[in-house]
KOLLUMPA-572135 format. One record per residue (C-alpha): residue number from 1; z, x, y negated. Coordinates in steps of 0.1 Angstrom, whole numbers, plus 5000, padded with zeros to 4 digits. Layout:
BEGIN
@pos NUM&c3 Z&c1 X&c2 Y
...
***
This chain:
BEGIN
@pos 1&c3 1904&c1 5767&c2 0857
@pos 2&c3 1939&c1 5758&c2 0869
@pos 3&c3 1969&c1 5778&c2 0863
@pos 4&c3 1958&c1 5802&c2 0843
@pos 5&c3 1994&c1 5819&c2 0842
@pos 6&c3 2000&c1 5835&c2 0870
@pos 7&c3 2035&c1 5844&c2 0882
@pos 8&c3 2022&c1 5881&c2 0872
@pos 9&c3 2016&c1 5872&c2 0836
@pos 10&c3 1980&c1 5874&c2 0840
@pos 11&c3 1958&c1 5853&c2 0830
@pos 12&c3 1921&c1 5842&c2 0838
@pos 13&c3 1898&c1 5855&c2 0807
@pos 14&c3 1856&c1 5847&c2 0809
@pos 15&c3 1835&c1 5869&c2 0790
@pos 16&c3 1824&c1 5853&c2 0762
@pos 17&c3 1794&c1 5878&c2 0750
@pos 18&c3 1783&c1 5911&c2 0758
@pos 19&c3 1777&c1 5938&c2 0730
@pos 20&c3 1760&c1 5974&c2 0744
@pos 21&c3 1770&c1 5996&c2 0718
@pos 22&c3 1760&c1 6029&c2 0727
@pos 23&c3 1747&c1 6040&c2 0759
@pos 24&c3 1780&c1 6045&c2 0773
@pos 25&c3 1803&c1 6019&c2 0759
@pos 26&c3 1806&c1 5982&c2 0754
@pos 27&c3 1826&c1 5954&c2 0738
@pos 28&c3 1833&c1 5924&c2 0757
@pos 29&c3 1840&c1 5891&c2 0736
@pos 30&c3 1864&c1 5871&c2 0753
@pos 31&c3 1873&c1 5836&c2 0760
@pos 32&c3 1909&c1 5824&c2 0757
@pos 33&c3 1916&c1 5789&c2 0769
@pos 34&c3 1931&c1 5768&c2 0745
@pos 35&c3 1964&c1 5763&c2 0764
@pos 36&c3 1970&c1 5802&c2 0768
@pos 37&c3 1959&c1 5810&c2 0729
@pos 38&c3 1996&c1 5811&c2 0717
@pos 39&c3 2002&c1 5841&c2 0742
@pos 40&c3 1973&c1 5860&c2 0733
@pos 41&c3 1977&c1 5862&c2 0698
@pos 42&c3 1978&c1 5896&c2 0683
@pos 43&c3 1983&c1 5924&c2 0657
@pos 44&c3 1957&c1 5951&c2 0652
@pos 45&c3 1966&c1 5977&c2 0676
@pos 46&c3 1974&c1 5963&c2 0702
@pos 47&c3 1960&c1 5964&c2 0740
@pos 48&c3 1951&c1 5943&c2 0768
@pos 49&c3 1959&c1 5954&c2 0803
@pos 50&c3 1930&c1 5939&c2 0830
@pos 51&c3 1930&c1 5934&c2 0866
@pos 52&c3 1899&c1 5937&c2 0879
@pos 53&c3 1887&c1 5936&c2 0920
@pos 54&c3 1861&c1 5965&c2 0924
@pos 55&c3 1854&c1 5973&c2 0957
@pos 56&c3 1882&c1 5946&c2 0973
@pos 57&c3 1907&c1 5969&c2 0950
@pos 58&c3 1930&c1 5954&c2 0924
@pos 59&c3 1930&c1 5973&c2 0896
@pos 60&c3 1951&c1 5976&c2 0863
@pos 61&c3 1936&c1 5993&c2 0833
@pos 62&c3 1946&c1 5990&c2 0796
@pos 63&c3 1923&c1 5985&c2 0767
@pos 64&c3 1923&c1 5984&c2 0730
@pos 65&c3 1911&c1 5954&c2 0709
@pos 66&c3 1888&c1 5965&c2 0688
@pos 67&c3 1883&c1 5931&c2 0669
@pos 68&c3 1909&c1 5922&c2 0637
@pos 69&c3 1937&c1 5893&c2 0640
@pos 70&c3 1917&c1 5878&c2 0611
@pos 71&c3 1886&c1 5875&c2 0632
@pos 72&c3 1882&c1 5844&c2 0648
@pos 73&c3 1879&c1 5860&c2 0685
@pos 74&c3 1891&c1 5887&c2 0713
@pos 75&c3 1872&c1 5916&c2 0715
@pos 76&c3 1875&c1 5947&c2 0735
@pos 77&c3 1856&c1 5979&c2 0736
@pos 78&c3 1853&c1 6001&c2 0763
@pos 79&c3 1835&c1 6034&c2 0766
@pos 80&c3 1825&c1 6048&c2 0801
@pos 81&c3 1846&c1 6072&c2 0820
@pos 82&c3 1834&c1 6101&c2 0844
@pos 83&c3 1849&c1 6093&c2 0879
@pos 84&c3 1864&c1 6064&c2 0861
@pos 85&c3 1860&c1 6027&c2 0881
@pos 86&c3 1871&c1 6000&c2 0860
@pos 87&c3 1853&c1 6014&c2 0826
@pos 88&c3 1822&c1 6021&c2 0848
@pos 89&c3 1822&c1 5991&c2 0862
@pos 90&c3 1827&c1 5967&c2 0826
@pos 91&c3 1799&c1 5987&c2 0818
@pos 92&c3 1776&c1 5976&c2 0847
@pos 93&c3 1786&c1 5948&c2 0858
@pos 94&c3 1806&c1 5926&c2 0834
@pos 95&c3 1781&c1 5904&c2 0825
@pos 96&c3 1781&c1 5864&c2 0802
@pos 97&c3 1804&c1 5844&c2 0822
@pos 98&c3 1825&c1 5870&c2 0845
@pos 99&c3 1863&c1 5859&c2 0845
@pos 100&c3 1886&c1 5890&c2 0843
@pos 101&c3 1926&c1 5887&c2 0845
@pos 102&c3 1945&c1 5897&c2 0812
@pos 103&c3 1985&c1 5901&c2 0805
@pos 104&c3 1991&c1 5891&c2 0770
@pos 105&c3 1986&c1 5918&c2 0742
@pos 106&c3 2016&c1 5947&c2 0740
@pos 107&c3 2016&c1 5979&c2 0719
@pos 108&c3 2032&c1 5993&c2 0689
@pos 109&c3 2005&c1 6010&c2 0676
@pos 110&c3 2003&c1 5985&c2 0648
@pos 111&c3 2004&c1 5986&c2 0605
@pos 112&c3 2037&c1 5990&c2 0589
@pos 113&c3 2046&c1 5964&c2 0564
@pos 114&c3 2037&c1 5988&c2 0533
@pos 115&c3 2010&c1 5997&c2 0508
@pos 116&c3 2004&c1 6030&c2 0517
@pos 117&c3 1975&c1 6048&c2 0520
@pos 118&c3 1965&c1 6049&c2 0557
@pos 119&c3 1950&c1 6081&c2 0573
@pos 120&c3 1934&c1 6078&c2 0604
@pos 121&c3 1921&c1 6098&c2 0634
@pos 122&c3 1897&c1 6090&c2 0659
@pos 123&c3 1883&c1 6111&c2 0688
@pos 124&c3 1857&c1 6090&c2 0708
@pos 125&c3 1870&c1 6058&c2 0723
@pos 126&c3 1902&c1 6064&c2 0705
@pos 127&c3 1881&c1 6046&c2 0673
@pos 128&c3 1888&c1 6014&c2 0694
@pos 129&c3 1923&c1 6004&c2 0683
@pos 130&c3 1916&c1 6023&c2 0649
@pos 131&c3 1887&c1 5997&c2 0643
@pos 132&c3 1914&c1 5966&c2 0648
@pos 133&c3 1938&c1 5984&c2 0623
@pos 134&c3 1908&c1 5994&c2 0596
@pos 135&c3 1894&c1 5956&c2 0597
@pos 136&c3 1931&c1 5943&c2 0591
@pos 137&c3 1942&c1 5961&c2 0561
@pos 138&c3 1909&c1 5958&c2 0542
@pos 139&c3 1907&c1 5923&c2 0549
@pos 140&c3 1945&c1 5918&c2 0539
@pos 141&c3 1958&c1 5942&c2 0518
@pos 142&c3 1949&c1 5966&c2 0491
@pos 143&c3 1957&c1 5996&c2 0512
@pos 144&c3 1933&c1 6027&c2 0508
@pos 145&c3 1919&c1 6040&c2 0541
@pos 146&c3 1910&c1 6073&c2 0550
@pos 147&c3 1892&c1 6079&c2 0584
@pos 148&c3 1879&c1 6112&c2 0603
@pos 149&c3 1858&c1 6103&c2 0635
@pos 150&c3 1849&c1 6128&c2 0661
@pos 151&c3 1827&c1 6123&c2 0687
@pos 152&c3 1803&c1 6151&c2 0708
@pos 153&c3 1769&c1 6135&c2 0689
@pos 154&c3 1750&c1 6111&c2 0674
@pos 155&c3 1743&c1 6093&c2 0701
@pos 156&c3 1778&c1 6086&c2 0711
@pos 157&c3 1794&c1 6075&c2 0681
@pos 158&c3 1809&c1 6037&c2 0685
@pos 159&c3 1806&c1 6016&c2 0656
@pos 160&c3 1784&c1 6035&c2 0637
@pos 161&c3 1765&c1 6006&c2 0619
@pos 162&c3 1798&c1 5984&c2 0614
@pos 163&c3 1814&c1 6014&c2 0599
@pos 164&c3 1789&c1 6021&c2 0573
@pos 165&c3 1789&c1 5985&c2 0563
@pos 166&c3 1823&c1 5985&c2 0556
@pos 167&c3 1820&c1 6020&c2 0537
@pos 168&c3 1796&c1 6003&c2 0513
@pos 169&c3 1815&c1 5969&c2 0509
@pos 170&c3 1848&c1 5990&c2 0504
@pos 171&c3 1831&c1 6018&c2 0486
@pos 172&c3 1868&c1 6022&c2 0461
@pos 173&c3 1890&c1 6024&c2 0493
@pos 174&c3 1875&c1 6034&c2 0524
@pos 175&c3 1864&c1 6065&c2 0531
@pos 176&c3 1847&c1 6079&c2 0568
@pos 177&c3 1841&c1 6114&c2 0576
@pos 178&c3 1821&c1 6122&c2 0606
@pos 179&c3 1829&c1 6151&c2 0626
@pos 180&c3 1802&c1 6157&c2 0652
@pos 181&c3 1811&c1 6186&c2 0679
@pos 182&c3 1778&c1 6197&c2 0683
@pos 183&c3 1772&c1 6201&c2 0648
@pos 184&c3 1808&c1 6222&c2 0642
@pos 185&c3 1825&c1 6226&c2 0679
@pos 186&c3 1858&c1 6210&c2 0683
@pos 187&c3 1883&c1 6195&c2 0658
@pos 188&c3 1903&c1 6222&c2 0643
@pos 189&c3 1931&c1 6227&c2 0629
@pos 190&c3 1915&c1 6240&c2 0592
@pos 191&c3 1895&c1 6205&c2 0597
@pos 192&c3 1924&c1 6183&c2 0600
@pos 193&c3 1942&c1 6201&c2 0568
@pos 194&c3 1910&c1 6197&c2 0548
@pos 195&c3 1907&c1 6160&c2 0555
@pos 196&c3 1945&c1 6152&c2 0550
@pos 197&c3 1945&c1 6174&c2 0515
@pos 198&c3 1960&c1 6154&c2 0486
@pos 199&c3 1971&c1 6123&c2 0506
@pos 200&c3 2003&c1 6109&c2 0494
@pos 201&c3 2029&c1 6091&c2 0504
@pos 202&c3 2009&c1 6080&c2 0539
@pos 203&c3 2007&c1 6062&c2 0573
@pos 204&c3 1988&c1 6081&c2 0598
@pos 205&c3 1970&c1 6069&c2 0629
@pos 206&c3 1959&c1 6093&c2 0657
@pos 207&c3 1937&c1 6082&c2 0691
@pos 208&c3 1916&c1 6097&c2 0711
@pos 209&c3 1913&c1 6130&c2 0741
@pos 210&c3 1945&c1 6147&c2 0747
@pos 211&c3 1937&c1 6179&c2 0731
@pos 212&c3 1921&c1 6160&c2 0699
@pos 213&c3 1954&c1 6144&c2 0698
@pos 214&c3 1974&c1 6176&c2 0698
@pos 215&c3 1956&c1 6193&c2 0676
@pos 216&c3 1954&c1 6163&c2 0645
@pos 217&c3 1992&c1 6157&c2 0651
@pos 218&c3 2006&c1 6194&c2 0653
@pos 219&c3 1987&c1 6201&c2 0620
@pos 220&c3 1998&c1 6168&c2 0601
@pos 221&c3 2032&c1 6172&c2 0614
@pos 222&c3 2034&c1 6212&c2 0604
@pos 223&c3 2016&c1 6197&c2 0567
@pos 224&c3 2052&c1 6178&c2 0558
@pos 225&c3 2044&c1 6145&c2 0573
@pos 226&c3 2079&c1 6127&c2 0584
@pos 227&c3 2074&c1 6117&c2 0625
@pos 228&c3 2083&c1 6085&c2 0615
@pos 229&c3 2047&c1 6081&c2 0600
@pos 230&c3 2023&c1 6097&c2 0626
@pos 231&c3 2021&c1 6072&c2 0650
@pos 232&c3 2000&c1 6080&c2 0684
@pos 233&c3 1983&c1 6057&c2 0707
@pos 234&c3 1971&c1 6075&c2 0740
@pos 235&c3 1945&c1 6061&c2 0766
@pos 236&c3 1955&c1 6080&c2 0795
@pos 237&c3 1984&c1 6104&c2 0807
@pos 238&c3 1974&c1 6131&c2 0827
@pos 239&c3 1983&c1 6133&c2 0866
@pos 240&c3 2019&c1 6152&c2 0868
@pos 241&c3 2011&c1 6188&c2 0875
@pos 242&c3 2024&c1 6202&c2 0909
@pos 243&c3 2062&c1 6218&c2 0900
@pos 244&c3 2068&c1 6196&c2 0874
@pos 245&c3 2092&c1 6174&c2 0893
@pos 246&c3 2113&c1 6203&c2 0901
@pos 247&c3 2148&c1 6207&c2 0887
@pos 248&c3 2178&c1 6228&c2 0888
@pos 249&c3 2193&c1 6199&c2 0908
@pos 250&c3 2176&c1 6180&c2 0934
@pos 251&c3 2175&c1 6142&c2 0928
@pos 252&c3 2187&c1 6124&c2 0962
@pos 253&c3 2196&c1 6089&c2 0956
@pos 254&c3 2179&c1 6063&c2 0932
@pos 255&c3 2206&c1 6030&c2 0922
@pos 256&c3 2185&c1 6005&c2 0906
@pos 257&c3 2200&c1 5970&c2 0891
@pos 258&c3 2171&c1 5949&c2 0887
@pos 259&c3 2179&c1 5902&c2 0884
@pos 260&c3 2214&c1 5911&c2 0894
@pos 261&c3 2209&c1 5929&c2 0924
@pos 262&c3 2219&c1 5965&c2 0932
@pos 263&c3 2193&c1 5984&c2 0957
@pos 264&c3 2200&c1 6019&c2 0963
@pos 265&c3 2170&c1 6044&c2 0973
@pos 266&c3 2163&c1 6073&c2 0988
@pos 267&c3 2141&c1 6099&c2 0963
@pos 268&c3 2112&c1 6113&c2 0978
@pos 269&c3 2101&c1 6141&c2 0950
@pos 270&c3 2076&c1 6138&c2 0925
@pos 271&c3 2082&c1 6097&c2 0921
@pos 272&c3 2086&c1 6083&c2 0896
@pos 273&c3 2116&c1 6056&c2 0888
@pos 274&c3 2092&c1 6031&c2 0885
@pos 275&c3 2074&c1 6041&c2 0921
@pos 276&c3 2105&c1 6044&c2 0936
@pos 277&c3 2117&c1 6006&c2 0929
@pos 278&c3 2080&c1 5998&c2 0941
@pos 279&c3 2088&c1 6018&c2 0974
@pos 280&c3 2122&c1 6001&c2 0976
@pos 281&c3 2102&c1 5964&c2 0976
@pos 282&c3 2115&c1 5959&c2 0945
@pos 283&c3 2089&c1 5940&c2 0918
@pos 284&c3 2098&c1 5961&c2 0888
@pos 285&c3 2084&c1 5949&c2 0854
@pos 286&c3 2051&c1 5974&c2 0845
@pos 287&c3 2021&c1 5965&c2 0823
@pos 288&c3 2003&c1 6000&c2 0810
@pos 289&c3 2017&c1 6026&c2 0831
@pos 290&c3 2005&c1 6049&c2 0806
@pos 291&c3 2043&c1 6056&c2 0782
@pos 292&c3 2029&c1 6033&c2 0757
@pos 293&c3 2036&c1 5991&c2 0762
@pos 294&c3 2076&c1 5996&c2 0769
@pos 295&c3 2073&c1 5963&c2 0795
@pos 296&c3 2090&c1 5988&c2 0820
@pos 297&c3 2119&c1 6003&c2 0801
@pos 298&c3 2155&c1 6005&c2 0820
@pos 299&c3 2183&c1 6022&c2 0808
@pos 300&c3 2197&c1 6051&c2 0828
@pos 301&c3 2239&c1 6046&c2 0826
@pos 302&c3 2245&c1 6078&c2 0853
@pos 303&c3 2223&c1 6111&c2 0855
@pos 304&c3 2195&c1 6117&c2 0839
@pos 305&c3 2156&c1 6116&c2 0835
@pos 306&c3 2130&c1 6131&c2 0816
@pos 307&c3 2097&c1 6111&c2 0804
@pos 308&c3 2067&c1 6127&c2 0811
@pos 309&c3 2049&c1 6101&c2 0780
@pos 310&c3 2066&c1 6084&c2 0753
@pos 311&c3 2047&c1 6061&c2 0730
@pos 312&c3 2066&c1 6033&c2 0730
@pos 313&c3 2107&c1 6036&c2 0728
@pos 314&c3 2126&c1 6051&c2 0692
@pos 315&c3 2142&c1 6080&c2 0687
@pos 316&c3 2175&c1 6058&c2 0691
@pos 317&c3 2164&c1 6040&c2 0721
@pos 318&c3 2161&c1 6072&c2 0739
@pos 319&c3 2193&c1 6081&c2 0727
@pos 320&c3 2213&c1 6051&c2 0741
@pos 321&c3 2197&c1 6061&c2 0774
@pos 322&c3 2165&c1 6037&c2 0780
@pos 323&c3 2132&c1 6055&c2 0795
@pos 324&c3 2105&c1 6044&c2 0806
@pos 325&c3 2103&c1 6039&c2 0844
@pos 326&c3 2067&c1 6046&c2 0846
@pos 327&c3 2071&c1 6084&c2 0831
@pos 328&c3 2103&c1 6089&c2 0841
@pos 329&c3 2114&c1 6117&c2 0863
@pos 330&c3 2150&c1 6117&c2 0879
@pos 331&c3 2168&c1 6154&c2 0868
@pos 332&c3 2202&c1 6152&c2 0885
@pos 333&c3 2213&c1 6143&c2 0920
@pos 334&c3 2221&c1 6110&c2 0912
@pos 335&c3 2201&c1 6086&c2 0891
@pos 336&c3 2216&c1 6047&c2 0880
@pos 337&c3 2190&c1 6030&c2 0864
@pos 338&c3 2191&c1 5992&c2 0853
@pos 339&c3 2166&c1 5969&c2 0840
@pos 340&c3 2183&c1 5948&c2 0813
***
């Protein structure tokens, strides 16, 4: 294959085997060359982000393994998006043998080093990463797992089989409920406390839709749970709504410090930090461009910013000033941003 490390981090990837799992989604199995398998080792999680040429279009999209460390290959699983080209297209067209361009795994959306119960929560797709994490901590600790799976109906639940193997195998510590919408309409919040009665001292797990997302977190959170143990991983940010860029001050300049050079911009309203370095021909670090990776966290050291998506940086990372560039609106008139 030739270099497969590009000076963009990616990497050249051939698709291994092709698993239909419902109608609209699929896992790909993928090959990593021996030289690269170092970098693409991984904790259950974790996400790939793929470039892929559809219609003489680079594209970047991020994805979920769905396969366990422990497993001796790279598997990814992606469900079909409405209006939505790359998943549409590794539906149709990603076929035995296709190469596709991978960045090492990234995420935080990984186990804690505990033996606590885990409580998880998947909406859809969202049973993706939740798979990776189940699969690990049956098959290496003695951690108790509770999981609630929504999806519309039967025909669209992921892993349906594989699941109810591992229910019977791991009858004395796992546990699935289904939730199907068109059985009993959308998650609720009297669901969620139902479900997450009587769990102890817990790790909780939430992925899937926006509004699944909400709901499941606002109720565990408003049920006692610390924040420190709800821990979110979210597919997709929503477009930033028209107004939402507006401040009481207007942002005018843009200083950015990136390998010890100092380039300062004019703001054009509604960028983000991250598009403006792009716009100022700067090659700013990015991977998921979704709040949840942290490959393109700055810190701000004058003005402010406010992140429209957070997945990825602490409490205390936040409060020393670092954002992330690729939610980050500028607040004040001025904005000093460097990439450390």
């Amino acid at each position: 294959m030739g270099d497969n490390n590009g000076a963009d981090g990616f990497a050249p990837l051939r698709v291994k085997r092709v698993v239909r799992e419902t109608s609209d989604a699929v896992s790909l199995v993928l090959d990593v060359p021996d030289h690269c398998s170092a970098r693409f080792r991984y904790r259950a999680g974790q996400f790939l982000t793929l470039r892929v040429t559809v219609d003489g279009q680079d594209l970047r999209r991020c994805y979920s393994m769905s396969s366990a460390p422990v497993e001796d290959e790279l598997r990814i699983t992606v469900k079909r998006d409405p209006g939505g080209v790359v998943s549409n297209w590794l539906n149709d067209a990603a076929s035995e043998g296709v190469e596709i361009h991978a960045t090492p795994p990234e995420g935080r959306f990984c186990l804690r080093d505990n033996a606590d119960e885990i409580v998880a929560f998947a909406g859809g797709s969202g049973i993706t990463p939740i798979m990776s994490l189940v699969r690990t901590a049956l098959g290496s600790s003695p951690r108790r797992i509770r999981l609630f799976y929504a999806n519309r109906n039967r025909d669209s639940v992921i892993f349906a089989e594989a699941l109810d193997r591992l229910s019977e195998k791991h009858a004395d510590r796992l546990v699935v409920a289904h939730h199907l919408d068109d059985d009993r309409g959308v998650v609720t919040p009297d669901a969620v406390r139902s479900f997450i009665a009587g769990a102890g001292t817990a790790d909780f797990y939430i992925c899937g839709p926006g509004p699944f997302m909400d709901t499941v977190e606002a109720t565990v959170l408003e049920s006692g749970v610390p924040s420190q143990r709800v821990h979110l991983e979210r597919f997709s940010v929503d477009p930033v709504p028209v107004g939402v860029a507006e401040s009481s001050e207007t942002t005018e300049t843009v200083v950015i410090e990136l390998d010890g050079k100092t380039t300062t911009a004019e703001y054009r309203s509604g960028n983000t930090l991250l598009q403006t370095a792009r716009m100022s021909g700067l090659r700013a670090p990015s991977s998921c461009e979704t709040g949840s990776c942290g490959t393109c966290m700055a810190r701000i050291v004058t003005g402010s910013a406010r992140m429209l998506n957070n997945d990825a940086l602490d409490d205390d990372e936040v409060a020393e000033g670092w954002v992330l560039t690729c939610q980050s609106l500028p607040t004040s008139q001025k904005v000093h941003v460097v990439y450390e």
